[in-house]
N, C-alpha and C positions, 0 to 999 in steps of 0.2 A: 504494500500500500504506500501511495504517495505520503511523503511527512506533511505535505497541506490541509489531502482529506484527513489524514489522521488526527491534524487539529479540530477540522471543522466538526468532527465527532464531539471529538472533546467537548469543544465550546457548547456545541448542541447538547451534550450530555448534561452538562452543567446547568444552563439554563432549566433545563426539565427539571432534576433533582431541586433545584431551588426555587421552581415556582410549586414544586408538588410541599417545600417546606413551608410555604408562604399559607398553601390551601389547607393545613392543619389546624390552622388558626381558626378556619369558615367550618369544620366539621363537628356541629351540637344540631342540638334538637332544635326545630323550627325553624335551619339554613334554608332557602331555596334552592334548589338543586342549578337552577337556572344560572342564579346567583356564581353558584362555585363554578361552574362551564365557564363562563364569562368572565370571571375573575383568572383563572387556571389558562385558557385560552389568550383572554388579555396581557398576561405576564410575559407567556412566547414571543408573543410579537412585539410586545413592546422593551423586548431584549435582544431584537438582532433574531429573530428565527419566526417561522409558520409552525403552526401547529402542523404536523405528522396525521395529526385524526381528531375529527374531536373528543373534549374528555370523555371517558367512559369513568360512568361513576353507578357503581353496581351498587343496592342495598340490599344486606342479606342473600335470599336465593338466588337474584339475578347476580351473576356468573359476567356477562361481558358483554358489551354492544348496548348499552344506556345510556345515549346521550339525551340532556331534554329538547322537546321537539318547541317548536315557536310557542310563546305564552306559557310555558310547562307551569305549574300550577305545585306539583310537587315538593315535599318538604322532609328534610331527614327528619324519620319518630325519633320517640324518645330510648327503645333499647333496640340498639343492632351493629351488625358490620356493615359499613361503608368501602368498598375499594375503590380507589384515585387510580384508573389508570390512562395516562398521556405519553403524548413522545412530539419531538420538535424535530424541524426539520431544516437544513440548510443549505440550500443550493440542494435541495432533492435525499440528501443525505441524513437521514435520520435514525433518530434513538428515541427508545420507547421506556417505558417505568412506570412501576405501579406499588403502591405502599395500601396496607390495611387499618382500618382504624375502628377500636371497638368503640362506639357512643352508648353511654348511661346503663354498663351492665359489664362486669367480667367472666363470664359465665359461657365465652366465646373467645378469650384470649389463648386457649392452646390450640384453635384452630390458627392465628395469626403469628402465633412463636412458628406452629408445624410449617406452613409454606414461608417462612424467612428461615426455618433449617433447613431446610429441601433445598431452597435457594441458593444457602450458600454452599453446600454438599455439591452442589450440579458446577459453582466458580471454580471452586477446590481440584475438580478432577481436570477443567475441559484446558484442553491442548493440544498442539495439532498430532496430528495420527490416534487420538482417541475417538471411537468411533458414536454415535448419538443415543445408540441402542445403552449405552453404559452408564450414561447419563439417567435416560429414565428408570434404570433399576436401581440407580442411589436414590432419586428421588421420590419412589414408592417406600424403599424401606427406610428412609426418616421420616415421611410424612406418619408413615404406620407407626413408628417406632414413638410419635409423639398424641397417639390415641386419636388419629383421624384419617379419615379415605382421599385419595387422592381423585381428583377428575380426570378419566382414561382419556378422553376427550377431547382435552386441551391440550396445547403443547406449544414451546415454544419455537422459534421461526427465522431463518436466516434474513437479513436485510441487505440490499443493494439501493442504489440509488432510485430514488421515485417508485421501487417498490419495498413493501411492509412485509411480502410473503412471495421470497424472492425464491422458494419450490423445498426446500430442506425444511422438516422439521424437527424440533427434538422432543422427545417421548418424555413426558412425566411419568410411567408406567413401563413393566416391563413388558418389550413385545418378540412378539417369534419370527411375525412375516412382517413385519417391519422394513421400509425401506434403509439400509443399510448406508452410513456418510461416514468420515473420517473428516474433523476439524483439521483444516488447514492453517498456517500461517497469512495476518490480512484477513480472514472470517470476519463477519459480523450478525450476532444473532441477539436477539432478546430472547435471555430465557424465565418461564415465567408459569413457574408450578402453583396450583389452586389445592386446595385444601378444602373438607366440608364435612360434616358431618351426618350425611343426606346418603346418597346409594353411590356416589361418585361416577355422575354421567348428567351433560347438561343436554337438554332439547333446545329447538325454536320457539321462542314464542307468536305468539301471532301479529305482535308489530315491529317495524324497522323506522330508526331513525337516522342512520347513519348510511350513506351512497359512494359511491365511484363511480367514476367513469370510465366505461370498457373502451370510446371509441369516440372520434367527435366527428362535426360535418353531415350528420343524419340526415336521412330523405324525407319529404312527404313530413315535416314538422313545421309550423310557421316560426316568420322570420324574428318574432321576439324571441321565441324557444333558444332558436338555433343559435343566437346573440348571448341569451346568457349560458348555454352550453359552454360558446368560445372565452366566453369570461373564467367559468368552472377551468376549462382546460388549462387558460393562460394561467389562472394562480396555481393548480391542484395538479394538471396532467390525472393519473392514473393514483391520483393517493385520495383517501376516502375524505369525504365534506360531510356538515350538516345541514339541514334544510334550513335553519336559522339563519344559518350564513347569507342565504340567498333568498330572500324573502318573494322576489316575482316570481321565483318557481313556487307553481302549486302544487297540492300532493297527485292533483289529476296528472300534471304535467311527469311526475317523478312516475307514476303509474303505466303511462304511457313508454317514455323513455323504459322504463324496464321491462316492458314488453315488446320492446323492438331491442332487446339488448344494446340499447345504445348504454342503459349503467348497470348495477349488481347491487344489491342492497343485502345491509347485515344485520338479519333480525336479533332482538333480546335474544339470549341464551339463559337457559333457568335451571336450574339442578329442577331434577324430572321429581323428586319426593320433596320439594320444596326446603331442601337442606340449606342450612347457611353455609357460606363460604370465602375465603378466603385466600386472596391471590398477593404476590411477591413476587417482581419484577424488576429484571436489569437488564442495560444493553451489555454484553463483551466485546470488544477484538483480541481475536486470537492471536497471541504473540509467538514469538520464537520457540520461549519455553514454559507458555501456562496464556493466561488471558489476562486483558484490563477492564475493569469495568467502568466507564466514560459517565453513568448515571451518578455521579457522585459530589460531592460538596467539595 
C-alpha cells in the first residue's frame, strides 16, 4: 500500500473513532435517534471526511441496517443496548467502527465485554498468511466462553476503495465450506463480531432505510429523477446513502429505482427470537507482521 493511502486510512480512522467518542455523550433515554444520525454524520464531514454509510444505530434486537428515515420520530427507552455503528470515508477510502453501549440496566453488559473479546481475539491472530476460516473459530469460542451466542450470520468484510464489501468475508463462526482467504500484507477489512443472547441468527425485517447505487444514467425515468440520481452518484458512486440525505427522492421514487435495479437496499436485520445484541467493530490493515487498527484515538 501507498504511505499516502495508508495515511488517509489513518486520518479517516481517526475521525470515526472520535466522533463515535463525541456520540457517547447523546446515548440516554429520551435521545432522538434522529438527533444522534445527525450529530454522528455531522462530525464526519465537518472533519475532513463523508460519511462511509449512514449511522446505523441498532437498539436491542435490531442487529444492523437502522438508520432513521426523514422525520424519524424514534427515541432511545429507558433499558437497552444501543450499537453506534459508522465509518468515514476519504477520497472513497474508508473505515468502519462500531462500539456498544448499555442504557439504564447492566443486566446486558456480558453480552458487550463478549463481542469486544471476540474483537480483540480476531486483532491478536490476523496477519498475513492467516487464513479467515481461523478467525471465526476464535471468535465463536470467546464469545461462548463469555456466556453468549454469536451471530452465524454476520461477518466481517474486506474494504477497497468506494466499496464496503469488497467480496472476502470473515466468519465470526466456525465454518466447513466456507470460502477459504489468507490475509495478505496492505489488506483492509472491518472486522466486526455480534454477540446476543437470542438463537444467534438475524433475519430481514420488513423495512429499509439505507440505499446504493448499482448503476446511474437509467432509462424510461424522468429528468428530475435522473438529476438527482447524478447528484447521488457524484457525492456516493457505489457507497450506501440515506433517504434523508436527499429529501426530493420519494420513497415511490426509491421503489421504482429498485425495481429497475438501478439501486439495492439494506433492510433492518433482527435476531429472529428477538434477542438483544451486541456488536464491536474495527477497521485493520494488514501489516508485514500482524495488523493496525486505524479506528483508534
Amino acid at each position: 500500500m501507498e504511505p499516502e493511502i495508508q495515511e488517509i486510512y489513518i486520518r479517516a480512522g481517526k475521525i470515526v473513532a472520535r466522533a463515535l467518542e463525541e456520540a457517547r455523550k447523546l446515548i440516554k433515554p429520551g435521545t432522538n435517534l434522529i438527533d444522534v444520525c445527525n450529530s454522528v454524520e455531522g462530525y464526519i464531514r465537518e472533519h475532513g471526511a463523508i460519511p462511509a454509510f449512514p449511522l446505523n444505530i441498532g437498539i436491542n434486537e435490531i442487529a444492523a441496517h437502522y438508520t432513521s428515515p426523514p422525520n424519524d420520530k424514534s427515541v432511545i427507552p429507558n433499558e437497552c443496548v444501543v450499537k453506534l455503528d459508522c465509518g468515514a470515508a476519504i477520497d472513497g477510502y474508508t473505515t468502519d467502527m462500531a462500539i456498544s453501549l448499555a442504557v439504564g440496566t447492566e443486566k446486558y453488559d456480558y453480552l458487550i465485554t463478549a463481542a469486544q473479546a471476540g474483537l480483540e481475539k480476531a486483532i491478536s491472530l490476523i496477519k498475513p498468511g492467516i487464513d479467515v476460516r481461523k478467525i471465526g473459530v476464535a471468535v465463536q469460542e470467546t464469545i461462548r466462553d463469555h456466556g453468549a451466542r454469536v451471530i452465524s450470520n454476520l461477518m466481517g468484510h474486506q474494504m477497497k476503495q468506494f466499496n464496503l464489501h469488497a467480496g472476502v468475508s470473515v466468519p465470526n463462526v466456525k465454518t466447513v465450506a466456507g470460502e477459504s482467504y489468507t490475509f495478505k500484507e496492505g489488506d483492509v477489512f472491518a472486522i466486526e463480531p455480534f454477540s446476543t443472547n437470542g438463537t444467534g441468527y438475524v433475519k430481514n425485517g420488513p423495512k429499509a432505510y439505507i440505499y446504493a447505487l448499482l448503476k446511474k444514467n437509467p432509462k424510461n425515468v424522468s429528468r428530475n429523477l435522473v438529476m438527482e440520481i447524478n447528484k447521488i452518484w457524484q457525492d456516493r458512486q457505489r457507497l450506501p446513502f440515506a433517504p434523508r440525505w436527499y429529501h426530493r427522492i420519494k420513497p415511490a421514487d426509491l421503489n421504482q429505482l429498485r425495481s429497475r435495479h438501478v439501486l439495492t437496499s439494506y433492510p433492518i436485520l433482527v435476531e429472529v427470537k428477538k434477542g438483544v445484541v451486541a456488536q464491536a467493530e474495527h477497521t485493520v490493515l494488514v501489516t508485514k507482521k500482524g495488523c493496525e487498527v486505524v479506528t483508534t484515538l
